[in-house]
N, C-alpha and C positions, 0 to 999 in steps of 0.2 A: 676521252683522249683529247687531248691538247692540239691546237693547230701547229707549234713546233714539233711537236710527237709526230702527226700525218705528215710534217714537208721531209721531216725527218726519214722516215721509210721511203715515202715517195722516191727523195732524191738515191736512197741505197739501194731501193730497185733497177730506178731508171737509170742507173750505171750501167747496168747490162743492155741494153736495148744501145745505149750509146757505144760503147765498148764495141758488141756487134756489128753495128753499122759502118763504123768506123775500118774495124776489121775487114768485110765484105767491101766494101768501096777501096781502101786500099790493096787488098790483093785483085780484085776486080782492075783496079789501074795496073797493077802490076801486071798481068793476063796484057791487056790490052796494048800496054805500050812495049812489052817481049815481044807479042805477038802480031804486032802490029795492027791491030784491030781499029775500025771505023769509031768514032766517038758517038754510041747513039742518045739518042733523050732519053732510054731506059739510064745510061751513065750519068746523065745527067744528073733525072731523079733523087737515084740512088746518092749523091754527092748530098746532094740538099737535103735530101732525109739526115744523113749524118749531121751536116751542120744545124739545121733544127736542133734536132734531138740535143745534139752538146749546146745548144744557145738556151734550149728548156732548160738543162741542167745547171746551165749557170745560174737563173734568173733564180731555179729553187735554191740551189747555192748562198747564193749570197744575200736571200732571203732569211735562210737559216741562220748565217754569219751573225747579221743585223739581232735578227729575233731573239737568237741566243744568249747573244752578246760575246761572241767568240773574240772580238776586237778589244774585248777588254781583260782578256788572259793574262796571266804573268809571264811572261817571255824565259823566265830562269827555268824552267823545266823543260825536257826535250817534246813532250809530246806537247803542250801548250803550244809550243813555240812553232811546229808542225801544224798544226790547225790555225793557230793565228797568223801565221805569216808561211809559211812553204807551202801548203796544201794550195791557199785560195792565188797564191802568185803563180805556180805551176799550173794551175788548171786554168786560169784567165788566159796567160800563155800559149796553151795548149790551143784554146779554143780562138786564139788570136791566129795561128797556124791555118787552122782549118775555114777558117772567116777568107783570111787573105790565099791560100789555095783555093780556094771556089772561087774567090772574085777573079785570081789569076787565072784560070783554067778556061773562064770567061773570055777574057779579053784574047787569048792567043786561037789561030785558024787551024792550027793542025790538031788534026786527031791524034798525031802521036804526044806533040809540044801537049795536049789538053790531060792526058793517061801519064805523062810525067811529074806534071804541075801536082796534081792528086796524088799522084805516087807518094812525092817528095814531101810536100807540106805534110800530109795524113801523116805518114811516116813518123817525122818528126812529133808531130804531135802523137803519135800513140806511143813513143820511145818514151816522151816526158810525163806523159800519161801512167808508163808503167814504172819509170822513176820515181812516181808520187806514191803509188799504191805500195812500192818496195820499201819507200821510206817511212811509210803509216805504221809498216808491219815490224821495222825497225823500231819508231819511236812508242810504240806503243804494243807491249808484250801480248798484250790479252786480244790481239786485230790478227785474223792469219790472211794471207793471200785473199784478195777481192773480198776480203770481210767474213767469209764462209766462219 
């Protein structure tokens, strides 16, 4: 097995661990800032586990891009053009949300302003997140929902 073959599963794995976290942290903010809930270091955490995880997933990302040579596709085909250019801009994106939502969530004092910030940014970025995977499954017949 090829070391593009292992970053290759790695990275279709680690979708889910990301996805998840992602998930639980944003409804987690969602919880918090309805309910007005104290900002603990458990939120904290849980914040930065998600940011990790989508920063891992970039690195194997664009690992692969390089390796594979995904930058050197032909653009006249829909799914090409999906991998080479929509897929790695929407997930940079995405993960550009979730970077600048934890640094924001940082800097402001309230515990509610802190469960918004998260809200909102995650939010966004899991919306564009599921825009990407909606479009996979569009530009390429033989892909279903999250890969399955």
């Amino acid at each position: 097995m090829s070391i593009s073959e292992i970053l290759n599963k790695a990275h279709s794995g680690w979708r889910y661990v990301v996805i998840i976290l992602l998930l639980v942290a944003f409804t987690n903010a969602l919880m918090g800032f309805l309910g007005k809930k104290p900002y603990t270091e458990g939120n904290r955490k849980l914040n930065v586990f998600a940011l990790i995880s989508a920063h891992i997933q970039l690195l194997m990302g664009l690992a692969l891009y390089f390796i594979m040579g995904v930058y050197k596709y032909d653009s006249s085909t829909a799914i090409a053009r999906y991998w080479k250019m929509e897929h790695i801009s929407m997930m940079i994106i995405a993960i550009v949300l979730i970077t600048v939502g934890n640094s924001r969530s940082k800097k402001v004092d309230s515990a509610l302003m802190k469960h918004k910030t998260i809200f909102i940014y995650f939010g966004f970025a899991l919306v564009l997140i599921t825009a990407a995977i909606l479009m996979m499954v569009k530009a390429d017949g033989s892909r279903h929902l999250f890969g399955m």
